[in-house]
C-alpha positions in Angstrom: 111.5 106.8 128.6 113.1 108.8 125.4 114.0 106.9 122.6 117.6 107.3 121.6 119.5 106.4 118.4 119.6 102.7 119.1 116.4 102.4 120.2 114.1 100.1 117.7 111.8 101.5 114.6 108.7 101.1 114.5 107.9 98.2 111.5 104.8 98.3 110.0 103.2 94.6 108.5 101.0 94.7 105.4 99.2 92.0 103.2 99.3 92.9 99.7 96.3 90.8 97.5 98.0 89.7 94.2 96.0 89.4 90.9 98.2 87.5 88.2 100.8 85.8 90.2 99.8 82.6 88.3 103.4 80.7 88.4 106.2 80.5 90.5 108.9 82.6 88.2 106.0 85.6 88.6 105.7 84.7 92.3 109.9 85.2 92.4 109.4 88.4 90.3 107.2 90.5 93.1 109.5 88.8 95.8 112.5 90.3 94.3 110.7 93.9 93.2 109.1 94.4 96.8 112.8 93.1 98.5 114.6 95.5 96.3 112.5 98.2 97.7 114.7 100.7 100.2 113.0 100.1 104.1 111.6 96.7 103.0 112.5 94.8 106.1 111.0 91.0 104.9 108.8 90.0 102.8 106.9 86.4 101.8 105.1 85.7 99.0 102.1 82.8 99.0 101.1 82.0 95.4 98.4 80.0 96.9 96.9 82.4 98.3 98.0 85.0 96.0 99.3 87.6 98.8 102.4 88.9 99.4 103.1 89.6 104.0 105.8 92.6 103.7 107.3 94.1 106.6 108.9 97.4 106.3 110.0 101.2 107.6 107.0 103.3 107.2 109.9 106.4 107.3 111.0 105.0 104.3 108.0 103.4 102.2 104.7 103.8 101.7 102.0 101.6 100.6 101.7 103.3 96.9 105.4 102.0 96.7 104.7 98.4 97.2 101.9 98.4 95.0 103.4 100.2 91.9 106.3 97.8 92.7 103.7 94.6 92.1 102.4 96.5 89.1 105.9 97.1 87.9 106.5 93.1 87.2 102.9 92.8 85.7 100.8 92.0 88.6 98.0 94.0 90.4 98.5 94.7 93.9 95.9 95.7 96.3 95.8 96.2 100.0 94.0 93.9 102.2 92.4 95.5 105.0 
């Protein structure tokens, strides 16, 4: 089968460790950086357990992205593999 133009991208699902997501206004803060990112398709953030699940266009974001985005509001942001 060939995939034409309305056929579905490929998403790719990451967890993203947070160090110093220690309230809920810092926890709103890497929501809104990582969501603000162009090819961001969703993304949840768990202060709990101090992850952030972001779904997004690997065409149009790359992991460095999301974690300079995390650093960008004062957090660390690590990949978990």
């Amino acid at each position: 089968m060939i995939a034409g133009p309305t056929a579905a991208k490929a998403m790719r699902a990451v967890v993203i460790a947070i160090s110093g997501m220690n309230n809920a206004a810092v926890a709103r803060s890497v929501r809104s950086a990582l969501a603000l990112i162009r090819g961001v398709q969703d993304v949840e953030v768990r202060p709990q357990s101090a992850e952030a699940h972001v779904r997004f266009d690997p065409e149009l974001v790359d992991d460095w992205q999301l974690c300079r985005a995390v650093q960008a509001v004062g957090c660390r942001g690590e990949l978990r593999t």
